[in-house]
VOPAGU-2260 file (C-alpha; in pm, 1 decimal, decimal comma):
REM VOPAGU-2260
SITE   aa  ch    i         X         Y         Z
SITE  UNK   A    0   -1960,3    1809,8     557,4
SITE  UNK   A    1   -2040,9    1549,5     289,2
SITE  UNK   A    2   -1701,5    1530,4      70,4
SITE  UNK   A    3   -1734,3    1234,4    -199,7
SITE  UNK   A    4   -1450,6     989,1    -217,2
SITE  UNK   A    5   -1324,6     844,3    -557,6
SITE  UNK   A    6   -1070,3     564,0    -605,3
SITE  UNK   A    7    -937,9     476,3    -965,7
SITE  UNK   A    8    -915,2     127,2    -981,6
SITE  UNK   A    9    -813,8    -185,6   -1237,1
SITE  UNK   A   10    -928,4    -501,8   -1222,7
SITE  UNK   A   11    -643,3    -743,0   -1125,1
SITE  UNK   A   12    -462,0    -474,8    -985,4
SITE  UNK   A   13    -373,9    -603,5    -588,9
SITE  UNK   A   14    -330,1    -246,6    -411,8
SITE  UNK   A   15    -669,9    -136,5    -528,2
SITE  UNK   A   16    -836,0    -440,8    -412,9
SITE  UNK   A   17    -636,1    -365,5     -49,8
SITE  UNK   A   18    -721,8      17,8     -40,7
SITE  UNK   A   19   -1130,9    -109,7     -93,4
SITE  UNK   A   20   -1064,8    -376,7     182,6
SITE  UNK   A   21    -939,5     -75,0     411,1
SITE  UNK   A   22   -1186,2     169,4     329,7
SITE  UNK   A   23   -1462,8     -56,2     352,0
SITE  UNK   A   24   -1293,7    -159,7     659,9
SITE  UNK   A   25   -1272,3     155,1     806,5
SITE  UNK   A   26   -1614,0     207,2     684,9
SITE  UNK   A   27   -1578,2     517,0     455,9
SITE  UNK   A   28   -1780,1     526,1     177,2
SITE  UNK   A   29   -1641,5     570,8    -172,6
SITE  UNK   A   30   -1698,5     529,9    -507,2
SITE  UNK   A   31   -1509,7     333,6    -782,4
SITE  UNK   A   32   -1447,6     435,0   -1111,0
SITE  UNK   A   33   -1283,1     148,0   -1314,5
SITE  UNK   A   34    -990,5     332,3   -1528,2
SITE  UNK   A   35   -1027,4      69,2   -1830,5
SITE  UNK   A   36   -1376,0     131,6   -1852,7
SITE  UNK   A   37   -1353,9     507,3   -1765,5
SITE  UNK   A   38   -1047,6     627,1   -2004,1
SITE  UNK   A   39   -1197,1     985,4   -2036,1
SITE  UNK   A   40   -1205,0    1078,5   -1694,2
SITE  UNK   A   41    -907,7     806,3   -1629,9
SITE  UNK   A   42    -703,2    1070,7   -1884,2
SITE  UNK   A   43    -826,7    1348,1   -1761,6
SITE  UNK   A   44    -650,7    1248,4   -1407,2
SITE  UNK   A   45    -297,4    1161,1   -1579,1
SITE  UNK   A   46    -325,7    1505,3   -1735,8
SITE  UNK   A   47    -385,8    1673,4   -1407,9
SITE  UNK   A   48    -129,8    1473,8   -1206,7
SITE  UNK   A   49     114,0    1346,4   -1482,1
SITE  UNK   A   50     116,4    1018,9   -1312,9
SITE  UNK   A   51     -73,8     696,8   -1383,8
SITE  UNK   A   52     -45,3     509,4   -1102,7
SITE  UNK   A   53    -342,4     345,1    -934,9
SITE  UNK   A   54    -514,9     322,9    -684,3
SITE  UNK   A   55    -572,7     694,0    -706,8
SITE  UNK   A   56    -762,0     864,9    -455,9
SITE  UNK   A   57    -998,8    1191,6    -552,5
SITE  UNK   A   58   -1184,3    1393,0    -289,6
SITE  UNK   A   59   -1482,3    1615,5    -432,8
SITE  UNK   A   60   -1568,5    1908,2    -206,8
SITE  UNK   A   61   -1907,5    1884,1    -159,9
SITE  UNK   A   62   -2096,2    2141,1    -374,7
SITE  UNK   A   63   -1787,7    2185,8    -614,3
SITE  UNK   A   64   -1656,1    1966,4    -906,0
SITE  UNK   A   65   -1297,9    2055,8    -721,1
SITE  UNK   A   66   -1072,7    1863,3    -489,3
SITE  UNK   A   67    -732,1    1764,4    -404,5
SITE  UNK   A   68    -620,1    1397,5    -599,0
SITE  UNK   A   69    -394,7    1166,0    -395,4
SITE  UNK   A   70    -145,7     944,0    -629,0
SITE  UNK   A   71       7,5     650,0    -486,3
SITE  UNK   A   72     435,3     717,9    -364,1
SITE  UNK   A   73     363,3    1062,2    -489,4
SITE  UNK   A   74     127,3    1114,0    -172,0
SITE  UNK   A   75      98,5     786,4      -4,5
SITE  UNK   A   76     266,7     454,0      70,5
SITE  UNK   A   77     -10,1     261,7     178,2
SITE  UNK   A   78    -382,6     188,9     243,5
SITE  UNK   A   79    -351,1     337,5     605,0
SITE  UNK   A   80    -177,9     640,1     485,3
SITE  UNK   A   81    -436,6     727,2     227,8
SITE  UNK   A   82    -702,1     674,1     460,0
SITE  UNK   A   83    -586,5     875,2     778,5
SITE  UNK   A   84    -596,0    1113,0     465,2
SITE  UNK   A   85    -951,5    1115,0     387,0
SITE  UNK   A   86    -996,2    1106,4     749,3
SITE  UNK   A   87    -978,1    1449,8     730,0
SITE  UNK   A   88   -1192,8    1550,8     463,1
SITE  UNK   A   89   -1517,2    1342,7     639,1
């Protein structure tokens, strides 16, 4: 199973540069999308979730545009959290 990860990020923003220090840590590979350069598919999240809270985590099924999207306090209170998480889906 190949599963992609996304995180939302912002520059500047401390608890996505500590989620990317964990992941790359735990060496799971991901892939950013910036949300201020991004604000179609950065909108397109809020609309989904309702919340705009970052770091947000999405996992795309491999072979589908689908997947479930992890919010920070909505689904997880810290790095570790949110990567025992995608622990699951690799």
């Amino acid at each position: 199973m190949s599963n992609q990860i996304v995180v939302f990020t912002l520059e500047g923003c401390r608890f996505c540069v500590d989620l990317k220090k964990e992941l790359k840590k735990s060496e799971i590979n991901f892939t950013e999308i910036e949300v201020s350069n991004n604000h179609e598919i950065w909108n397109k999240v809020i609309e989904q979730t309702g919340l705009n809270l970052l770091p947000t985590v999405y996992v795309n099924k491999e072979g589908t545009d689908e997947g479930p999207v992890y919010v920070p306090t909505r689904d997880f209170n810290s790095p570790k959290e949110i990567i025992e998480i995608i622990k699951t889906f690799l």
